[in-house]
C-alpha positions as CSV (number, residue, x, y, z in Angstrom):
1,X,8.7,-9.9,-18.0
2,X,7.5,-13.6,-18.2
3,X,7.9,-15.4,-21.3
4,X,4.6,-15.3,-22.7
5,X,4.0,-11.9,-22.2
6,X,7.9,-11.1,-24.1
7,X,6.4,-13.6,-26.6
8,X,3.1,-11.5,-27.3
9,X,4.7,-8.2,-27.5
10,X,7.3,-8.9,-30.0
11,X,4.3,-11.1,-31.9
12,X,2.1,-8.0,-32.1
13,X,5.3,-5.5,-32.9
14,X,6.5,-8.2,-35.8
15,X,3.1,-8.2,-36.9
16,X,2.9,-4.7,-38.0
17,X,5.3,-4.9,-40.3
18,X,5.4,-8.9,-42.0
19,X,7.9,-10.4,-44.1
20,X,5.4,-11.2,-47.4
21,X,5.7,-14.9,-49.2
22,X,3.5,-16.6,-51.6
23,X,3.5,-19.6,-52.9
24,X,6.6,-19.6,-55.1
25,X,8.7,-18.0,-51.8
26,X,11.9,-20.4,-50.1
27,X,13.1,-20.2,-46.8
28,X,16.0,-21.8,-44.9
29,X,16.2,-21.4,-41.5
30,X,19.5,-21.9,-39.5
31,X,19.8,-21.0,-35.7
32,X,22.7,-21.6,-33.3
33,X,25.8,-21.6,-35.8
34,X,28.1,-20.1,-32.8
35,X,30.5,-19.2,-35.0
36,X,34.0,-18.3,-33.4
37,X,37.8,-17.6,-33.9
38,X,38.3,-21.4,-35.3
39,X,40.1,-22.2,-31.8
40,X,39.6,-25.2,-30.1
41,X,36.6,-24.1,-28.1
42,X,35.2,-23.3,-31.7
43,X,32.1,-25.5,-31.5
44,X,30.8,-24.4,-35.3
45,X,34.8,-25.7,-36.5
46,X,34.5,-28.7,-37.2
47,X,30.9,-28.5,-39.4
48,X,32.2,-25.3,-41.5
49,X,32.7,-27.2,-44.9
50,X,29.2,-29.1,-44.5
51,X,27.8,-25.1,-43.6
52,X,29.4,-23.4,-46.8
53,X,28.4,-26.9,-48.8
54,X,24.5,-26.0,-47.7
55,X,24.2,-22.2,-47.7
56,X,25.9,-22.4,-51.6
57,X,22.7,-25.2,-52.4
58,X,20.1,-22.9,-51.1
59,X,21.8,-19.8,-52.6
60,X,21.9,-21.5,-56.0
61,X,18.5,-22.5,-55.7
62,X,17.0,-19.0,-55.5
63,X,15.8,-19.8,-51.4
64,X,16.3,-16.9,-48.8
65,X,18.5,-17.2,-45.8
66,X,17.2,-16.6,-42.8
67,X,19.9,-16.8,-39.1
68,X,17.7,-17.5,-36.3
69,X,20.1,-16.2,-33.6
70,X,23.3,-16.8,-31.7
71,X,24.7,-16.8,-35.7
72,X,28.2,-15.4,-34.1
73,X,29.1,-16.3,-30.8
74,X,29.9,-12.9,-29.1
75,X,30.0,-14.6,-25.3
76,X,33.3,-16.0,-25.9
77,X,34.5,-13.9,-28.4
78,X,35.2,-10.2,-28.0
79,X,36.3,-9.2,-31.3
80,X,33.9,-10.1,-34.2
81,X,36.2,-8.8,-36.5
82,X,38.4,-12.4,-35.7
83,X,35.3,-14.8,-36.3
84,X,34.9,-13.1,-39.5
85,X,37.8,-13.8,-40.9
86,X,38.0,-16.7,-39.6
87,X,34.8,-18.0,-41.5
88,X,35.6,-14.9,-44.3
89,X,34.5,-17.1,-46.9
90,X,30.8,-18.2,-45.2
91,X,30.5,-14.3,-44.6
92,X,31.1,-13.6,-48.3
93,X,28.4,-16.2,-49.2
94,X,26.1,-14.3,-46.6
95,X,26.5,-11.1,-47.9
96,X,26.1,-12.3,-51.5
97,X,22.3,-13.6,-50.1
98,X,21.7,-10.0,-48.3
99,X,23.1,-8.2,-51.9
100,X,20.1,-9.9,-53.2
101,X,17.3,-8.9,-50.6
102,X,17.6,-12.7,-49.7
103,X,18.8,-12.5,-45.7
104,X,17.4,-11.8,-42.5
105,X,19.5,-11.5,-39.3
106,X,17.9,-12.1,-35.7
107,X,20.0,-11.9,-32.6
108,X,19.2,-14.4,-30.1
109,X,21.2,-14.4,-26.2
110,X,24.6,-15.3,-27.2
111,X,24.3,-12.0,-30.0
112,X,22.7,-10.0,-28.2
113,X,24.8,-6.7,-28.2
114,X,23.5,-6.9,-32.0
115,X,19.9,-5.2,-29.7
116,X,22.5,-2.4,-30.2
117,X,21.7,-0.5,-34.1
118,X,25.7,1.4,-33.2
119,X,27.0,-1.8,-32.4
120,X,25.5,-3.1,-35.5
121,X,26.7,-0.4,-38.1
122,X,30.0,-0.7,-35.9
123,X,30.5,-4.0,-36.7
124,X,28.7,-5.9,-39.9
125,X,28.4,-2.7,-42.4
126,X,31.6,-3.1,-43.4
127,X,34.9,-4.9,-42.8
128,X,38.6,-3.6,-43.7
129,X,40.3,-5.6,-46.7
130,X,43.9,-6.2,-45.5
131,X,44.8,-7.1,-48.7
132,X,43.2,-3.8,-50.3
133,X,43.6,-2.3,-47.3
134,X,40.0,-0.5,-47.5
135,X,36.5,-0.8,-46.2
136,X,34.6,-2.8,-48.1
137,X,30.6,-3.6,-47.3
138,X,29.6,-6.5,-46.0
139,X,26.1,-6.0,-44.8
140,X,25.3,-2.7,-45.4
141,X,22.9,-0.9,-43.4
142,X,21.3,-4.2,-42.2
143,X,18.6,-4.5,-39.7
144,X,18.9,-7.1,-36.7
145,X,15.5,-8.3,-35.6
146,X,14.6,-9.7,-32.3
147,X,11.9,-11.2,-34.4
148,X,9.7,-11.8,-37.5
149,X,6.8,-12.4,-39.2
150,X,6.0,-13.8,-42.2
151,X,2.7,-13.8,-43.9
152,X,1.2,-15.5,-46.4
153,X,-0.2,-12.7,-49.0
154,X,-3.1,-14.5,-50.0
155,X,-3.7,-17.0,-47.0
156,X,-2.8,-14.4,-44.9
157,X,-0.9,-17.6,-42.4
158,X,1.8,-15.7,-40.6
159,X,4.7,-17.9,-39.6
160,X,6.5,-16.6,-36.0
161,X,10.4,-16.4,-35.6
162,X,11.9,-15.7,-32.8
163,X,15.2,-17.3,-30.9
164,X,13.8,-18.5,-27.9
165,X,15.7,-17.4,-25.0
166,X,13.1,-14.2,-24.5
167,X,11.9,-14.2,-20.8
168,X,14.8,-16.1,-19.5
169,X,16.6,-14.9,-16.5
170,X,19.7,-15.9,-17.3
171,X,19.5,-15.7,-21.0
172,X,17.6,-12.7,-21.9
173,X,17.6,-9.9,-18.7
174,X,20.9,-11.0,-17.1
175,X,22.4,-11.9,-20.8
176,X,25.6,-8.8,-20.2
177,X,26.5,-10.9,-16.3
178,X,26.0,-14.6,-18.0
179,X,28.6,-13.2,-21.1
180,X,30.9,-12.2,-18.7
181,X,31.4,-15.6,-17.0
182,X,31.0,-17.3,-20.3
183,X,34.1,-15.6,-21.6
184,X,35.7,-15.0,-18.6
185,X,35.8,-18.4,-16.8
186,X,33.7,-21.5,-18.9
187,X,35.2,-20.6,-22.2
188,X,39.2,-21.5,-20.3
189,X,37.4,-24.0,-18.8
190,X,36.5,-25.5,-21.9
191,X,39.7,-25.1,-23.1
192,X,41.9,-26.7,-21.0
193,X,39.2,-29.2,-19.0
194,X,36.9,-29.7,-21.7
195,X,33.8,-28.5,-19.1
196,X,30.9,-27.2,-21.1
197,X,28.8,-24.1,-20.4
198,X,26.5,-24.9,-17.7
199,X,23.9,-21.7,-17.8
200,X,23.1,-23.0,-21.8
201,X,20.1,-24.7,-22.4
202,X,21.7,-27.2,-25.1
203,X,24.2,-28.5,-22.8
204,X,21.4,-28.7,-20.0
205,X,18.4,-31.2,-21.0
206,X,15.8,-30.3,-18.2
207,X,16.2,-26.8,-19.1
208,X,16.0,-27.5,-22.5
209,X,12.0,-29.2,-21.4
210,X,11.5,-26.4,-19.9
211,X,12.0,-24.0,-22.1
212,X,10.4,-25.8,-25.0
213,X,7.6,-26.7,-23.0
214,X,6.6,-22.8,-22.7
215,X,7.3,-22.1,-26.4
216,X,4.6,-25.0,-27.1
217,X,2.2,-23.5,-24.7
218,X,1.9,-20.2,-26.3
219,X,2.0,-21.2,-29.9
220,X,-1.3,-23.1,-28.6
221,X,-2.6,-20.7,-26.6
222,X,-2.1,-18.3,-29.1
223,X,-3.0,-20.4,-32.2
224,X,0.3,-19.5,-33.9
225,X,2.6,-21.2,-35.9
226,X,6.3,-20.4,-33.6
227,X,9.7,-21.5,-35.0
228,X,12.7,-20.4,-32.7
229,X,16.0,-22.5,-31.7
230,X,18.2,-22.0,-28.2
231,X,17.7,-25.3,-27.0
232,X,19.9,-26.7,-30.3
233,X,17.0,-29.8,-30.6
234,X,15.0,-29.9,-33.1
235,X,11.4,-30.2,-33.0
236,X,8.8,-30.9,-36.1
237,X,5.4,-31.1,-34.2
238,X,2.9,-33.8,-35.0
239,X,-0.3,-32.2,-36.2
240,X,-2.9,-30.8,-33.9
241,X,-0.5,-31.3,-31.2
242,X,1.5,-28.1,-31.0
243,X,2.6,-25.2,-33.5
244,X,6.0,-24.7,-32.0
245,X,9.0,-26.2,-34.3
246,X,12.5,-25.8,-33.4
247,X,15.4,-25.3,-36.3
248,X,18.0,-27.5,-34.2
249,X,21.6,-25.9,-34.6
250,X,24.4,-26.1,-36.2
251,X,27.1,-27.6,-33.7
252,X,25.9,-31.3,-33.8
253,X,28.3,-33.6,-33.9
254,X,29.1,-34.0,-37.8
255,X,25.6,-32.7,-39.2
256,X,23.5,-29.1,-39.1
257,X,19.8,-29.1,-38.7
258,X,17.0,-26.4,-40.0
259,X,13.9,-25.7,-41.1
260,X,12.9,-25.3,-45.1
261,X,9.8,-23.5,-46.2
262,X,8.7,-23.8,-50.3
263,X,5.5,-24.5,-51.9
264,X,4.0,-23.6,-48.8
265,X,5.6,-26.4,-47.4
266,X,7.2,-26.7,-44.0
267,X,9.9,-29.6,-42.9
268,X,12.7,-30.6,-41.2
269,X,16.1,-31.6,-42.9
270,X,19.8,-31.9,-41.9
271,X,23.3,-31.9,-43.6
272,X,25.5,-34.6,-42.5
273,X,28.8,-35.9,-44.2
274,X,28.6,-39.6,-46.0
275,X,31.1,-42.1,-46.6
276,X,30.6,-44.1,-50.1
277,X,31.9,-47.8,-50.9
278,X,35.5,-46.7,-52.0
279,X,36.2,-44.3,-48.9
280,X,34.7,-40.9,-50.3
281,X,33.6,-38.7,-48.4
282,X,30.6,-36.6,-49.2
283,X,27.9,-34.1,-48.1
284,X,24.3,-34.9,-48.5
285,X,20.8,-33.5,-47.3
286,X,18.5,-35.3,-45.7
287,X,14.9,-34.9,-44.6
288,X,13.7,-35.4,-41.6
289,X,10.2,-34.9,-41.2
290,X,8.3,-34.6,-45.0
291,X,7.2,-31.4,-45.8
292,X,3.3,-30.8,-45.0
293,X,1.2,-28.0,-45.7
294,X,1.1,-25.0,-43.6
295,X,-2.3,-24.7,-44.3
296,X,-3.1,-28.4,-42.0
297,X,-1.5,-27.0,-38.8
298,X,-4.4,-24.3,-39.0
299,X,-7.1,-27.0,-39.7
């Protein structure tokens, strides 16, 4: 099934049942963390602390989380009981957000066994405390979305989230023969030649155009507000243009990228470690693009 058409089905199916915001509603959007086992082929390693330092601001701040897909990076790693406790202490701050009806989960090509509700319950409803040596919850009886809507209650604006690799050969119906070479052949590569992944779209720019070019095409088309990731580059589009943003990822080089949404307010901000005067380093927030009104991409 092309793109568009995979784009339109999961629309109308999200549709039916919206996510409802108003006014006083806050959203942080993350995509593409790729968290693994903290090895060195790790990509999500190195901006952990600047992760943790973000989620903790928005969880203190009342906004709710949602992970835009490839959150855990299953291609590589077998065993997400490893990347767990690797990253225990992001997870615990994740599950503090879903004990508060404050997190959404989408799977996006690199989770994509998450399609899988056993799989699910298998893995993320609860973990085993060695140190207690019980089951504990961690995200109890959660729902994984291949995508949703949110709608505005009294402008009735629906917002569209999806990952973005949906239609993609490779990605999307070949995902199980892609994750096999990914973790069976690039992922040593990486390792010990330092050779990225050639079938992913952030490591391959044309693909990337591609890709982006026929999300932007059906949020026009379709006259719909569209925020995935996949490509890892993040896009804030100018007004009357397109309708198609992009949260970025979370593996750039010393800084994460997303997508806020308060006062019925979109924009595009990052997390980046600073160095002051005396040597100090520190972890600040900036904004990309100034939040505008949802309301003017409609207008």
């Amino acid at each position: 099934m092309s793109t568009n058409k995979r784009l339109t089905e999961l629309f109308k199916l999200s549709s039916e049942k919206p996510i409802a915001f108003d006014d006083s509603s806050k959203f942080i959007i993350f995509s593409d963390c790729h968290r693994g086992d903290n090895d060195w082929a790790d990509d999500f390693a190195d901006n952990q602390n600047i992760f943790f330092h973000a989620l903790n601001y928005y969880y203190n701040n009342d906004f709710t989380y949602i992970e835009l897909g490839d959150g855990d990076e299953l291609f590589e790693n077998r065993n997400f009981r490893n990347i767990r406790k690797s990253y225990s202490h992001i997870f615990w701050l994740m599950s503090e957000f879903y004990k508060n009806n404050r997190f959404y989960l989408i799977y996006g090509n690199h989770d994509m066994e998450r399609h899988n509700p056993k799989k699910v319950k298998k893995t993320l409803f609860h973990y085993f405390d060695e140190r207690e040596k019980q089951l504990k919850p961690l995200f109890e009886n959660i729902i994984v979305y291949e995508s949703l809507v949110l709608q505005h209650i009294t402008t009735n604006i629906k917002l569209f989230l999806v990952h973005g690799h949906q239609g993609d050969l490779i990605n999307d119906t070949l995902w199980r023969l892609c994750r096999f070479f990914v973790r069976n052949v690039w992922k040593y590569l990486q390792l010990s030649l330092g050779i990225k992944d050639p079938t992913s779209p952030a490591k391959n720019y044309k693909k990337s155009l591609k890709i982006e070019k026929i999300l932007s095409e059906w949020s026009i088309a379709n006259k719909q507000i569209l925020i995935a990731g996949h490509t890892h580059r993040p896009i804030f589009p100018k007004l009357n243009e397109s309708l198609f943003f992009n949260s970025g990822s979370c593996v750039h080089p010393r800084c994460i990228t997303g997508i806020e949404i308060q006062n019925n307010e979109i924009s595009l901000i990052k997390w980046c470690i600073k160095t002051k005067n005396d040597g100090t380093l520190y972890i600040d927030k900036e904004v990309l693009v100034c939040p505008k009104q949802l309301r003017l991409f409609y207008t």
